[in-house]
C-alpha positions in Angstrom: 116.6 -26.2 -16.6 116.1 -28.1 -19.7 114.4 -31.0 -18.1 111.4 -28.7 -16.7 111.4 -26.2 -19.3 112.3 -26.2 -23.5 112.8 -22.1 -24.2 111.7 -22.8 -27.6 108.6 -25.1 -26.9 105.7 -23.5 -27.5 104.1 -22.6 -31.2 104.2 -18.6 -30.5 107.8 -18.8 -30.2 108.5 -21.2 -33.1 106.3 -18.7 -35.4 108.0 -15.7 -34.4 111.2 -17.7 -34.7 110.4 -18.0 -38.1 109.4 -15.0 -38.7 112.5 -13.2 -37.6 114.5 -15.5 -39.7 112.7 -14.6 -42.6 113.1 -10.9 -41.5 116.8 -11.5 -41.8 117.2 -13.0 -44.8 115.3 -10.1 -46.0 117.7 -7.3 -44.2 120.8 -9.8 -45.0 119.7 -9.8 -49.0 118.9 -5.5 -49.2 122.2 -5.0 -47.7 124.7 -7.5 -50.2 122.0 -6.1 -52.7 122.5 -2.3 -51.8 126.5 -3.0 -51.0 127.1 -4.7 -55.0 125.7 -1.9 -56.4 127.2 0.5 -54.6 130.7 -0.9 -54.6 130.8 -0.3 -58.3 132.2 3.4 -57.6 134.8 4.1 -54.8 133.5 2.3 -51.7 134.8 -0.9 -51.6 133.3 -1.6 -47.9 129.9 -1.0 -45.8 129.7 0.3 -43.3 126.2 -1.4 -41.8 126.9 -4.5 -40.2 125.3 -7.7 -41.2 122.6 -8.5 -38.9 123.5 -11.2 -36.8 121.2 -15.1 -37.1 118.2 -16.6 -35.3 120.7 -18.7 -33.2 122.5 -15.9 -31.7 119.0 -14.4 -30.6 118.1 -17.5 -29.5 121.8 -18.1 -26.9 120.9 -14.7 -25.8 117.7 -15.6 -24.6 118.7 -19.1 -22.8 121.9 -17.0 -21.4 118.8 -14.3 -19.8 116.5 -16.8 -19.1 119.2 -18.9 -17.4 120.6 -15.8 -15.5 117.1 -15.1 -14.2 116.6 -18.7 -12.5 119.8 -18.0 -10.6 119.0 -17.9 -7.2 121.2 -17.1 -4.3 121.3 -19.6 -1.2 119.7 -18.3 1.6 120.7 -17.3 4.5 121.2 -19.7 7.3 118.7 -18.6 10.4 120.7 -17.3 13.1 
């Protein structure tokens, strides 16, 4: 697969790569922000998840793009 085709090639992807890493910076720094200023009273936890990073969005989309070029054999002709 990665001979005839780089998931990650083209300069719409790149951008909106970039973009979503930004985007999670973004969520990543409201949340530590939100959870230090909150964890001054009684919660010592939070309970919102860290979002995950551009490389995990980007395994997800080689594991569907690779799980869409699976093709069965065919059948032999009888």
């Amino acid at each position: 697969m990665d001979k005839f085709y780089s998931l990650s090639a083209t300069k719409k992807v790149k951008t909106l790569e970039s973009e979503l890493l930004k985007e999670l910076k973004d969520l990543n720094d409201e949340i530590e922000d939100a959870d230090s200023i909150l964890s001054q009273g009684n919660r010592p936890f939070s309970s919102i998840p860290l979002p995950k990073d551009a490389d995990y969005f980007r395994n997800e989309r080689k594991a569907a793009f690779r799980k869409a070029l699976k093709v069965r054999k065919a059948m032999p002709i009888h």
